[in-house]
KEDO-624080 format. One record per atom (N, C-alpha, C): residue in three letters; y, z, x. Coordinates in steps of 0.05 Angstrom, whole numbers, padded with zeros to 5 digits, always signed. Layout:
BEGIN
AlaYZX;...
***
This chain:
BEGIN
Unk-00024+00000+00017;Unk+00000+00000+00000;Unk+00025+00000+00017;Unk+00044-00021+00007;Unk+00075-00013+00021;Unk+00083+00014+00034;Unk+00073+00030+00009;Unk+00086+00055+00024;Unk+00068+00076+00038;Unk+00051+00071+00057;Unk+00047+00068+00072;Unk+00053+00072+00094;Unk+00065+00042+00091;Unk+00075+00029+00124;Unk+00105+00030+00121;Unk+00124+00043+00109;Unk+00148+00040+00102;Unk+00164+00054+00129;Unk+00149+00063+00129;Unk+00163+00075+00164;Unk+00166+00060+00186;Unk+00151+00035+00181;Unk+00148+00023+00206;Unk+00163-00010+00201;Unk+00164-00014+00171;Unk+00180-00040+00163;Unk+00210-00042+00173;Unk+00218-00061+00159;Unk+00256-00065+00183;Unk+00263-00089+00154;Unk+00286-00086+00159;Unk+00311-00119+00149;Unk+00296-00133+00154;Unk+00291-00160+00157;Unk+00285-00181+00173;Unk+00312-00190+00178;Unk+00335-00184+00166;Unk+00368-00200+00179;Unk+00370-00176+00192;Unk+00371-00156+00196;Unk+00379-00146+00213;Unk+00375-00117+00228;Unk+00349-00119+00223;Unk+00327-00094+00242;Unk+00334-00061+00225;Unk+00352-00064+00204;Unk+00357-00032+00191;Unk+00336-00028+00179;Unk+00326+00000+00174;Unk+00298+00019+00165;Unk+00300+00002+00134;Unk+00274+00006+00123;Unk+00273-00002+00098;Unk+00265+00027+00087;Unk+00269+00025+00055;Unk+00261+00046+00038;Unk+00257+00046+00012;Unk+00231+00056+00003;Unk+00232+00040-00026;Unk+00244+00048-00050;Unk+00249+00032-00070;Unk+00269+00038-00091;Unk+00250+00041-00118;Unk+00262+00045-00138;Unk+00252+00034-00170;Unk+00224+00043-00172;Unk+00204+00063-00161;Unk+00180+00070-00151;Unk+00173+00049-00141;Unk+00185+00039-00112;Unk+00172+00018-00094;Unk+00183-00019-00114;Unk+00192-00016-00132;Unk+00194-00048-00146;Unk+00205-00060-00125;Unk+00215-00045-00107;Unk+00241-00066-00088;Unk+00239-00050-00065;Unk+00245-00066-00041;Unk+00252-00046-00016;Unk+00276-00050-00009;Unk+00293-00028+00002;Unk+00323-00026-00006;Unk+00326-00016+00036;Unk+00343-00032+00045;Unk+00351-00032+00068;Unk+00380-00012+00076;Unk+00383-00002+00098;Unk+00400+00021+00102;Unk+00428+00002+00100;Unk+00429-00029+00112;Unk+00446-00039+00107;Unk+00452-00056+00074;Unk+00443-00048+00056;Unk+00446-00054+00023;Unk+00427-00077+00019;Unk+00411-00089+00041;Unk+00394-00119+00025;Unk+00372-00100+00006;Unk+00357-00123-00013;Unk+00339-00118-00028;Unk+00321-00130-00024;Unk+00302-00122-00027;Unk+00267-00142-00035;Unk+00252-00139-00053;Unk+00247-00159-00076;Unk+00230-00147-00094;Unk+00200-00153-00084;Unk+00183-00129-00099;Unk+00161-00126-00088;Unk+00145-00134-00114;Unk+00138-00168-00104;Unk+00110-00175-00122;Unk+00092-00156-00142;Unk+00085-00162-00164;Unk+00069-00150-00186;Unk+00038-00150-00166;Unk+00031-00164-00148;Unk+00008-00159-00133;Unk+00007-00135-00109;Unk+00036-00134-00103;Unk+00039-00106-00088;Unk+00047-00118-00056;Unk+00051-00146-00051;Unk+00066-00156-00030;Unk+00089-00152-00035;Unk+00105-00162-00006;Unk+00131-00163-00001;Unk+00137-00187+00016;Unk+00156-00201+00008;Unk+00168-00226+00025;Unk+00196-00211+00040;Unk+00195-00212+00059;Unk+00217-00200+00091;Unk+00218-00227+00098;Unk+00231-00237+00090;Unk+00255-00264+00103;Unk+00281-00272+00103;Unk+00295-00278+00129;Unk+00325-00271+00123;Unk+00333-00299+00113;Unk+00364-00308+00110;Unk+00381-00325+00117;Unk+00368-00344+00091;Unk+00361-00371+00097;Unk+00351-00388+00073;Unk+00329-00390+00065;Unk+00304-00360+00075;Unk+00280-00355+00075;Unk+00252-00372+00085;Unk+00232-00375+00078;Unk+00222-00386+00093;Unk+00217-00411+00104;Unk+00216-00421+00115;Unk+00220-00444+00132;Unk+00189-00467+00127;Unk+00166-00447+00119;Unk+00134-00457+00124;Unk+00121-00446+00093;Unk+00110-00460+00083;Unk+00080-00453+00072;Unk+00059-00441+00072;Unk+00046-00445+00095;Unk+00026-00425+00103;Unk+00002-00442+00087;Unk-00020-00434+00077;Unk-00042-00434+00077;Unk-00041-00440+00049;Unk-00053-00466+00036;Unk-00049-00471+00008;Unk-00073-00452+00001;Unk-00075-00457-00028;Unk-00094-00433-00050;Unk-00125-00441-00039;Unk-00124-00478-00036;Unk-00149-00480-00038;Unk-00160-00478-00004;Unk-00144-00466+00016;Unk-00154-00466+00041;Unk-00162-00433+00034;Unk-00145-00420+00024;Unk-00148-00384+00021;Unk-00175-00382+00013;Unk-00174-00403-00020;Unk-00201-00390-00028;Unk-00229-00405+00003;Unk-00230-00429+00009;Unk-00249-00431+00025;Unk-00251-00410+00046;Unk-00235-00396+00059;Unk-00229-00369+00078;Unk-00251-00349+00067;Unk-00249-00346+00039;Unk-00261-00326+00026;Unk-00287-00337+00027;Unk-00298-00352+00013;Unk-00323-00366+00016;Unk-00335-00364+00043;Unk-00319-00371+00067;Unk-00337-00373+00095;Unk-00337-00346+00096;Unk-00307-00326+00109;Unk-00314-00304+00115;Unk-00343-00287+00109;Unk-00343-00291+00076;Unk-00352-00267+00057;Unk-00381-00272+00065;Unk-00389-00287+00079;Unk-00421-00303+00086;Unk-00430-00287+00102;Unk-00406-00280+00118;Unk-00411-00256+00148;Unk-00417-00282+00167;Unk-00412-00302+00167;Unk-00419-00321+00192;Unk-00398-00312+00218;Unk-00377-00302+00208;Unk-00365-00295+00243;Unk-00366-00268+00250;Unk-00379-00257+00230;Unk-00390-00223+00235;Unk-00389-00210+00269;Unk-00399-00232+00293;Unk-00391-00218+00312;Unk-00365-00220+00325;Unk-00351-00241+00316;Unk-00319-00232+00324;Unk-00307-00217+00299;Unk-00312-00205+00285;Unk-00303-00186+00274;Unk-00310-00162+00285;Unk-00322-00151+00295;Unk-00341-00127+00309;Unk-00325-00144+00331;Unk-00317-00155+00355;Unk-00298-00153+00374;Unk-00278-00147+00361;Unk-00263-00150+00346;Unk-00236-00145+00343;Unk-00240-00127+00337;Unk-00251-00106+00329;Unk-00239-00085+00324;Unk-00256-00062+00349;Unk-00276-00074+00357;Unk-00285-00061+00392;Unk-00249-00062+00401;Unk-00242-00085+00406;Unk-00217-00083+00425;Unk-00205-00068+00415;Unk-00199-00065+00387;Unk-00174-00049+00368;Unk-00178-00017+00384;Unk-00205-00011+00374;Unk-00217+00018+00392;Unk-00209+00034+00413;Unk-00219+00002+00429;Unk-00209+00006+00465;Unk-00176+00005+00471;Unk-00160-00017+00448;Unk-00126+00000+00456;Unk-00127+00023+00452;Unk-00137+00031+00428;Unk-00121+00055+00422;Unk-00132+00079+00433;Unk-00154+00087+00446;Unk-00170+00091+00470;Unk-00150+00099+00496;Unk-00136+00078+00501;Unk-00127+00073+00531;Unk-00109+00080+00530;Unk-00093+00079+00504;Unk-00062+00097+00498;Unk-00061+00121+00483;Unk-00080+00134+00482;Unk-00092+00161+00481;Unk-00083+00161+00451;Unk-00083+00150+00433;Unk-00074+00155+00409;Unk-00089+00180+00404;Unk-00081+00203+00389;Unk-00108+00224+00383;Unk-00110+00217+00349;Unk-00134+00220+00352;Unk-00155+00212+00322;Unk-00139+00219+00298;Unk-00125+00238+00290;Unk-00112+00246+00270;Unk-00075+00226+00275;Unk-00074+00220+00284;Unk-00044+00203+00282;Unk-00039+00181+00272;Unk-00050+00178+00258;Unk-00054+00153+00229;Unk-00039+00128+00243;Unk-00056+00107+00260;Unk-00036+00095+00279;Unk-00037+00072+00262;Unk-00020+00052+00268;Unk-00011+00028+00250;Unk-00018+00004+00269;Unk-00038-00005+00257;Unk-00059-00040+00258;Unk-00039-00062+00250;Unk-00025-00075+00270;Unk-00016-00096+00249;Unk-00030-00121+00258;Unk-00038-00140+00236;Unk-00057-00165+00238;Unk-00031-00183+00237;Unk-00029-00210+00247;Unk-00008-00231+00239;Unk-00023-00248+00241;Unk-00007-00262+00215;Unk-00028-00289+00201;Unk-00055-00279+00193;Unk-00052-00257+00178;Unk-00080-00241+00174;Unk-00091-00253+00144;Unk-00081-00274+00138;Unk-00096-00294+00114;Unk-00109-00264+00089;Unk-00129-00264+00084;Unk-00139-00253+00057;Unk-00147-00225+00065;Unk-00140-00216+00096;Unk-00143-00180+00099;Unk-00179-00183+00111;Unk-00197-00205+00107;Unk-00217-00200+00121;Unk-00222-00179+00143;Unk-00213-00191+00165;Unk-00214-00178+00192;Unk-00197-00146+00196;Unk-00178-00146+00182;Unk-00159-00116+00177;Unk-00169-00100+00165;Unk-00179-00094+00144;Unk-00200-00090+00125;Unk-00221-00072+00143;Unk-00242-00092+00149;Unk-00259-00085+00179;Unk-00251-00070+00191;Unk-00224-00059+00202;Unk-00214-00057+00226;Unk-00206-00017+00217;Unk-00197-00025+00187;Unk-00189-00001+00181;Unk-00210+00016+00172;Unk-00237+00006+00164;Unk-00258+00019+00152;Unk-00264+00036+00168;Unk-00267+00024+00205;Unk-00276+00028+00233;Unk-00259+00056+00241;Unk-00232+00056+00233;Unk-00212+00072+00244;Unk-00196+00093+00223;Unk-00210+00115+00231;Unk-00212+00138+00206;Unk-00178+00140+00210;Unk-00165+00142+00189;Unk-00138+00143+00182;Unk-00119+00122+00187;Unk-00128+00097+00200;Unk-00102+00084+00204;Unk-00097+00063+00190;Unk-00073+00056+00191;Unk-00053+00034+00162;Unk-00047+00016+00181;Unk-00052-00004+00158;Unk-00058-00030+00171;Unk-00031-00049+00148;Unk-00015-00068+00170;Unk+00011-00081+00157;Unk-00012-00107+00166;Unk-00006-00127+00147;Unk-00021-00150+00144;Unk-00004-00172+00133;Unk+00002-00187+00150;Unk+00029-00207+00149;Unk+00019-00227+00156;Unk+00025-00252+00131;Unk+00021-00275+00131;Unk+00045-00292+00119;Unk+00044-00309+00133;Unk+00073-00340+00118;Unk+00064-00353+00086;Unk+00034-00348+00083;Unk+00026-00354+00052;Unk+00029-00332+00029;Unk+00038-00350+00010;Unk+00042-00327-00010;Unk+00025-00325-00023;Unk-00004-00345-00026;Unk-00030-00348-00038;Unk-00042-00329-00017;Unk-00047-00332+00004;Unk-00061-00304+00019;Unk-00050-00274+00017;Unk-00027-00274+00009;Unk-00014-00252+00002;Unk-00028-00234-00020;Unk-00025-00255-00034;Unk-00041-00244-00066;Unk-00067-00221-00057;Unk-00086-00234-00040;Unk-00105-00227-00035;Unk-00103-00204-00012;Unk-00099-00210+00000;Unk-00085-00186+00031;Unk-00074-00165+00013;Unk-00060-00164-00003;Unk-00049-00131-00012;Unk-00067-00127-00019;Unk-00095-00135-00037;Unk-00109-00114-00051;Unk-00137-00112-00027;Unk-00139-00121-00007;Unk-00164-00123+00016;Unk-00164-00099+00020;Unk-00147-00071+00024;Unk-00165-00040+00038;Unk-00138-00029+00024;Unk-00150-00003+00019;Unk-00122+00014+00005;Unk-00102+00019+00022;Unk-00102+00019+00052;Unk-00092+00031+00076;Unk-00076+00003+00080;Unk-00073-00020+00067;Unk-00065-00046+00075;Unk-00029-00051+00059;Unk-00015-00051+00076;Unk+00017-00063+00058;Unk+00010-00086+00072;Unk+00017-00109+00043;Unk+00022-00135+00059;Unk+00053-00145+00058;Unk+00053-00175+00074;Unk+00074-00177+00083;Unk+00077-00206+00085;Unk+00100-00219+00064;Unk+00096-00246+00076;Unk+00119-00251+00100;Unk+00118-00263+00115;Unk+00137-00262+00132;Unk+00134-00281+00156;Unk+00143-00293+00170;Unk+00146-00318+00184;Unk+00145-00310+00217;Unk+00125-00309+00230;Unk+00116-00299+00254;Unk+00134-00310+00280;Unk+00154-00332+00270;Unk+00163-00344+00292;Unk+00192-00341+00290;Unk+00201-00317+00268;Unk+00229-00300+00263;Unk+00223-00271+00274;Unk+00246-00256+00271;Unk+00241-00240+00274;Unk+00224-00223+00266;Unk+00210-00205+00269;Unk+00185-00189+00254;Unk+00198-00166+00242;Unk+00202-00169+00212;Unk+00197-00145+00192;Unk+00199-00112+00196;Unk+00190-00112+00227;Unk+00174-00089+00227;Unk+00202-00068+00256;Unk+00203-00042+00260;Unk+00216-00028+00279;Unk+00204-00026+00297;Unk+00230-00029+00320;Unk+00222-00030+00358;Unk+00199-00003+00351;Unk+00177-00011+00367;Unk+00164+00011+00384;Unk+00141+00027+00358;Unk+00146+00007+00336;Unk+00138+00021+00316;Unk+00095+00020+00305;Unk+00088-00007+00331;Unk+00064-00010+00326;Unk+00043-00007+00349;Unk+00027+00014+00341;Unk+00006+00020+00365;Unk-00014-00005+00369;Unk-00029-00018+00357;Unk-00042-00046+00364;Unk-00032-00074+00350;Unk-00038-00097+00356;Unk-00027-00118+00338;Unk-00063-00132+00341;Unk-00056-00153+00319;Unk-00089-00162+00324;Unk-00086-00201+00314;Unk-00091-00215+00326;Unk-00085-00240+00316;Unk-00114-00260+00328;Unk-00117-00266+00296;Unk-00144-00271+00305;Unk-00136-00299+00296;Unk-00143-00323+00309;Unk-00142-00353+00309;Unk-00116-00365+00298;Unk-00089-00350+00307;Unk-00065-00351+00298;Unk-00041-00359+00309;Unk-00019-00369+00302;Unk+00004-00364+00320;Unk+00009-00342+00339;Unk+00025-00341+00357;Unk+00034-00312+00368;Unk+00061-00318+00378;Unk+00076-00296+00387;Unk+00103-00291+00387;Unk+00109-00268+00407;Unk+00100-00278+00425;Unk+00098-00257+00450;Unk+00119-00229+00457;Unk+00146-00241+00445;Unk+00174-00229+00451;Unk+00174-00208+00439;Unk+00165-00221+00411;Unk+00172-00206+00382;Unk+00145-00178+00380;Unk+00121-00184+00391;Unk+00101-00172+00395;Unk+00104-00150+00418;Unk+00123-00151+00441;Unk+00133-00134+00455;Unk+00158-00114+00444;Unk+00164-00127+00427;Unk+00190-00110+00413;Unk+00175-00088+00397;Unk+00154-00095+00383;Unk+00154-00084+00365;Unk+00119-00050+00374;Unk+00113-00065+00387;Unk+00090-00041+00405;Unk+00110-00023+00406;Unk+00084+00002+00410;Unk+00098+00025+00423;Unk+00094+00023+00456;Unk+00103+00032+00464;Unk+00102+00038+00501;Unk+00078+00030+00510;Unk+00057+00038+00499;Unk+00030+00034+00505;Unk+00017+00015+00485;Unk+00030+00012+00481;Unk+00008-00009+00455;Unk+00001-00030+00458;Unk-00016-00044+00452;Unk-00036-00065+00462;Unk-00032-00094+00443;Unk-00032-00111+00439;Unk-00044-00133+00431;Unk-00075-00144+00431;Unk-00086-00153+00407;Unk-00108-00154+00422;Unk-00114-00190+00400;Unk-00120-00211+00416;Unk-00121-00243+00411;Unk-00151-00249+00411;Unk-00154-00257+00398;Unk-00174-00276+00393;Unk-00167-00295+00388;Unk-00180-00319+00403;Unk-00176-00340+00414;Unk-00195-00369+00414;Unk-00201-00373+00397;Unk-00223-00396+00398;Unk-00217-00408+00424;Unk-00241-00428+00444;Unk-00252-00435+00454;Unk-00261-00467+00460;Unk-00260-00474+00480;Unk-00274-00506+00480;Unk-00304-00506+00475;Unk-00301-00509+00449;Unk-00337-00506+00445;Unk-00340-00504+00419;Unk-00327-00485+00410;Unk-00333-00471+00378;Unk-00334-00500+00361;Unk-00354-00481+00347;Unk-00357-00513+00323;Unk-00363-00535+00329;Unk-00372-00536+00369;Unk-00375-00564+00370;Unk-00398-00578+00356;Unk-00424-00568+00342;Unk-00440-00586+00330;Unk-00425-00602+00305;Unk-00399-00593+00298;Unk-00384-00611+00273;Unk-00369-00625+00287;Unk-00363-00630+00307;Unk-00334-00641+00322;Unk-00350-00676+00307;Unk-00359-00681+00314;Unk-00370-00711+00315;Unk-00375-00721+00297;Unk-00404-00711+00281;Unk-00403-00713+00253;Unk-00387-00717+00234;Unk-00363-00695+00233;Unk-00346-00693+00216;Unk-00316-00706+00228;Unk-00305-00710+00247;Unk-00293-00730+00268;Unk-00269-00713+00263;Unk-00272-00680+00273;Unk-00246-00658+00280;Unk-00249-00659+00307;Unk-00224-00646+00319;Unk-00216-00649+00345;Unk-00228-00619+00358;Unk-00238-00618+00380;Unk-00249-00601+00393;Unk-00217-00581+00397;Unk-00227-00554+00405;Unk-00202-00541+00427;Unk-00199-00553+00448;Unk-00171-00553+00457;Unk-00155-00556+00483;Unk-00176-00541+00503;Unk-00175-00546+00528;Unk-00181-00538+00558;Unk-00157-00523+00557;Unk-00167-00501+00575;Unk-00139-00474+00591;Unk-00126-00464+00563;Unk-00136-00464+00542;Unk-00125-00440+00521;Unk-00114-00422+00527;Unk-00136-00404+00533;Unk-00128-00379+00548;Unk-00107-00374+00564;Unk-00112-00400+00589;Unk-00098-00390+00611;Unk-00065-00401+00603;Unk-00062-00415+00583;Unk-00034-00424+00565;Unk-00021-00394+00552;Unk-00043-00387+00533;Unk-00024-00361+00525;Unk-00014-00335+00542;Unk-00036-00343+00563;Unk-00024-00312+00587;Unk+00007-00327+00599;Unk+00009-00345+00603;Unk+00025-00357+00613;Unk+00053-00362+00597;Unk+00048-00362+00574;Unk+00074-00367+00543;Unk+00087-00340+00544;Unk+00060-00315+00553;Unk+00069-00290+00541;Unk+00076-00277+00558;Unk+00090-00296+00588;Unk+00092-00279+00616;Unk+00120-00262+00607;Unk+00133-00243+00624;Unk+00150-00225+00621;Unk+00149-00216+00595;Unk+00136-00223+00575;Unk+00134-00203+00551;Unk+00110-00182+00547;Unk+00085-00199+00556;Unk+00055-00183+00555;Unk+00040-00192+00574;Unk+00031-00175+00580;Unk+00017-00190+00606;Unk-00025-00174+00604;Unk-00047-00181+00614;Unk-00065-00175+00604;Unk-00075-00145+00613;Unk-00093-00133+00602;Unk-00097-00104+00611;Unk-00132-00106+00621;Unk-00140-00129+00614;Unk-00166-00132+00618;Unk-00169-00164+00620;Unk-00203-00172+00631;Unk-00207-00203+00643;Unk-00212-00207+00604;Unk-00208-00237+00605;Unk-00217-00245+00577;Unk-00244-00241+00578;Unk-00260-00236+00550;Unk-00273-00231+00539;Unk-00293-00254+00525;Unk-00311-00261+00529;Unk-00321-00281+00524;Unk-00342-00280+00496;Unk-00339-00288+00472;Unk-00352-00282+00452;Unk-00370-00313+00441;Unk-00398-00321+00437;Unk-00408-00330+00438;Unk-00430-00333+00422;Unk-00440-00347+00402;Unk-00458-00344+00380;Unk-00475-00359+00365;Unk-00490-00366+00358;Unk-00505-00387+00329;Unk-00497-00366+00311;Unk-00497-00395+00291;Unk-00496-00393+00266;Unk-00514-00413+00247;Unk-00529-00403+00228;Unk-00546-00423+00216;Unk-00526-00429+00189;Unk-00514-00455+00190;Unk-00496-00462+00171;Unk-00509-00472+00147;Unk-00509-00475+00122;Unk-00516-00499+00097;Unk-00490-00514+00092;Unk-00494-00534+00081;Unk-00468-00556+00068;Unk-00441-00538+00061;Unk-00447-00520+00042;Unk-00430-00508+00029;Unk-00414-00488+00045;Unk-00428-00476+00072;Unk-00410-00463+00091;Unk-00395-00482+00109;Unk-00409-00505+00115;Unk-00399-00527+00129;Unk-00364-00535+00117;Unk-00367-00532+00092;Unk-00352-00546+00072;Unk-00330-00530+00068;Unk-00329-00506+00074;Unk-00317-00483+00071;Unk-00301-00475+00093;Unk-00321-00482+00123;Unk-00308-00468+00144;Unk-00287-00496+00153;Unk-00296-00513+00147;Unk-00269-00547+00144;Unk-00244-00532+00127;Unk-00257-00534+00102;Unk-00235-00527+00088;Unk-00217-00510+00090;Unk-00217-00485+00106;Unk-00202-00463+00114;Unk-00180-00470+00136;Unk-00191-00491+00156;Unk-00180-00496+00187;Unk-00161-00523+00180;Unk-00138-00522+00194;Unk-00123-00548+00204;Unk-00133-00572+00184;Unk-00168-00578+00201;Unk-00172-00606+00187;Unk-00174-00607+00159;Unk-00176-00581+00145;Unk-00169-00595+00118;Unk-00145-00606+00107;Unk-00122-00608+00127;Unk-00103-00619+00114;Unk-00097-00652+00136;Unk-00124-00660+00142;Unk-00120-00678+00162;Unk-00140-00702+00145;Unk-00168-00692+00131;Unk-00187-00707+00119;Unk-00184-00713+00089;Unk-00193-00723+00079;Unk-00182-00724+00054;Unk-00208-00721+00041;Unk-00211-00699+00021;Unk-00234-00684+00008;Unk-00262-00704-00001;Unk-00263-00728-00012;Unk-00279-00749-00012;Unk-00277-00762+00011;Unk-00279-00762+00036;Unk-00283-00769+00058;Unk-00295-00755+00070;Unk-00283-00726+00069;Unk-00300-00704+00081;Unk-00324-00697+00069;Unk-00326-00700+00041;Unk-00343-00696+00026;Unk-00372-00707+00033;Unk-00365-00735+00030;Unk-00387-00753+00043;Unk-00396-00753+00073;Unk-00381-00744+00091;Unk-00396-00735+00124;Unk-00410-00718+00115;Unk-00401-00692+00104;Unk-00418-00672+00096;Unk-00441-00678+00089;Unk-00450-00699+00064;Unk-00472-00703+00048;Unk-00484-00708+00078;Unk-00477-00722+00098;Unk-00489-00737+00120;Unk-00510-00716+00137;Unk-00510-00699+00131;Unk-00515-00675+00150;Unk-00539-00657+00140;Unk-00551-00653+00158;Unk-00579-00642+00140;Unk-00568-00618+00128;Unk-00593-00609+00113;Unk-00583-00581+00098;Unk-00579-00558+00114;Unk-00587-00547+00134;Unk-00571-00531+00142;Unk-00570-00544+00178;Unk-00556-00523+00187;Unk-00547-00528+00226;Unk-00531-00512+00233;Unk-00546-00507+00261;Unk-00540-00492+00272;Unk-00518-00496+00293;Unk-00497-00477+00295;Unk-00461-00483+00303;Unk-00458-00459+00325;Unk-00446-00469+00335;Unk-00435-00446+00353;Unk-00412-00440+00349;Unk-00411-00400+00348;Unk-00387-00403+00352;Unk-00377-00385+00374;Unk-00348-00393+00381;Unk-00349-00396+00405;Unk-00324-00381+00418;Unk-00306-00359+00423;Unk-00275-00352+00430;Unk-00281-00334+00441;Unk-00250-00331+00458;Unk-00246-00315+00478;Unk-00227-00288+00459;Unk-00234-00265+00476;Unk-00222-00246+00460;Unk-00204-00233+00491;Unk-00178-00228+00491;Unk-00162-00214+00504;Unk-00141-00203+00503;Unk-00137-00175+00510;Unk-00126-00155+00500;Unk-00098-00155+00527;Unk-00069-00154+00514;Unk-00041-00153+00536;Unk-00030-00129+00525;Unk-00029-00113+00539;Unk+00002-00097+00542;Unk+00027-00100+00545;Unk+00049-00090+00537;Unk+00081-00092+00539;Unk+00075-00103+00576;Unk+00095-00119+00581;Unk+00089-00125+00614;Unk+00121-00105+00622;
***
C-alpha cells in the first residue's frame, strides 16, 4: 500500500516529501502539488507535461502473467532476491528495520512479491511507465505501493531513502539510482545474456542479445555505481509448450516487432514442446 512507502516518496517536480490526503485519495506535496491516487491503489509521479512513454500495452502485461505464473524463470527469481539478501547482509540492515525494496520497471509485481515474501518486514515501491501493469503491481503483496513513473526522470522517491533497488530485464538510470540509495545500499541487475532464448532466435526470426552487455552497463554506471561483486552467471532449461512460447514473445520487445498472425504461424511451426535456455547475468553495484 502507498502508505507504506510514503516516507520514502518525493514531488517528481521537485524532490519535496509527499503526504497523504482525503484518507490517501491524493498525495499532497510540502510544496502544494497533488496526485490523485487511482481506485486500484497506484499513483502516477510525473512532472511538467507527464509522461513521455507508454510502457507495456495490456496485452504484453497479461502475456507477463501467463509466462511468469508457469514458474519458467523461477531460478532468476530465487537470484534476485539471493542478491536482495546479500545487499542487505553487507549493509548490516538489522532484521526488524522494515527496509524498502524498490523494483523499476517491475511490470505486474512478479519478482517484488517474491522478494518481499523472502524478507520478513520489508516494503517494496514497485514502479513502472505502464498504467496497465500498474493495475496489477498495486494489488501483487500487501507490503507493495505502486508507482507509475518514468525511470529516465527524475525518481519519485527521497535522496538516501532506498536500501536495495532491483531491476530485472529493464531500463536503468545509474545517477538517479545513486541519489536515491542509502550510503550502503546496493543495486542489484539482472541482465539477460548472449544466449537466452537462443533455441527461438531462428525459428521465430527475434534478435539475439548484444555481446559486452554487462561490461556496457558497468561502464554507463561509472562514477555513479560501480560493482561490489564479479557478475553472476545464471543459466537454465526450460521445457517450453506453444502457449509459453507464445507468451514469453508476447511479453518482450518482439511483440511489438511481429505481427500476431505471423508470429502465430512460426509458432504452429514448432514442435509441441522445447527445450530453451535461459540465460543472464545477475550483478549487484554500490553508490561508487
Amino acid at each position: 500500500m502507498l502508505s507504506d512507502i510514503i516516507d520514502v516518496l518525493a514531488d517528481p517536480a521537485d524532490g519535496t516529501a509527499l503526504s497523504g490526503a482525503d484518507d490517501f485519495a491524493r498525495l499532497v506535496s510540502e510544496s502544494g502539488h497533488s496526485y490523485d491516487v487511482a481506485r486500484q491503489g497506484y499513483v502516477t509521479l510525473a512532472a511538467g507535461a507527464g509522461l513521455r512513454h507508454q510502457g507495456d500495452s495490456m496485452e504484453m502485461v497479461l502475456a507477463r502473467e501467463t509466462f511468469l505464473s508457469r514458474g519458467h524463470f523461477a531460478p532468476f527469481v530465487e537470484a534476485v532476491t539471493g542478491g536482495v539478501h546479500d545487499a542487505l547482509d553487507e549493509a548490516g540492515v538489522p532484521e526488524n528495520a522494515r527496509p524498502v525494496i524498490a523494483e523499476i520497471g517491475a511490470g505486474t509485481g512478479y519478482y517484488l512479491a517474491h522478494t518481499l515474501d523472502d524478507v520478513d518486514g520489508a516494503r517494496g515501491v514497485g514502479m513502472d511507465i505502464s498504467v496497465h501493469a500498474a493495475k496489477r503491481l498495486a494489488s501483487c503483496h500487501p507490503r507493495v505501493g505502486a508507482v507509475v513513473a518514468d525511470v529516465w526522470e527524475r525518481l519519485p522517491m527521497r535522496d538516501r531513502s532506498i536500501d536495495v533497488i532491483t531491476v530485472v530485464f529493464a531500463p536503468r538510470n545509474a545517477a538517479e539510482f545513486a541519489r536515491v540509495l542509502t550510503e550502503d545500499g546496493q543495486a542489484v541487475f539482472l541482465t539477460a545474456d548472449r544466449g537466452h532464448l537462443a533455441e527461438l532466435r531462428e525459428p521465430l526470426g527475434i534478435l539475439d542479445v548484444e555481446d559486452g552487455k554487462i561490461d556496457r552497463l558497468i561502464e554507463q554506471a561509472a562514477g555513479h555505481l560501480t560493482p561490489v561483486r564479479e557478475p553472476e552467471l545464471i543459466e537454465f532449461p526450460m521445457t517450453l509448450d506453444k502457449e509459453s512460447i507464445a507468451a514469453q514473445i508476447g511479453m518482450s520487445p518482439s511483440a511489438r516487432h511481429i505481427e500476431p498472425e505471423e508470429l502465430g504461424r512460426r509458432i504452429a511451426q514448432l514442435p509441441e514442446t522445447l527445450t530453451v535456455t535461459g540465460r543472464a547475468h545477475l550483478i549487484r553495484m554500490g553508490r561508487a
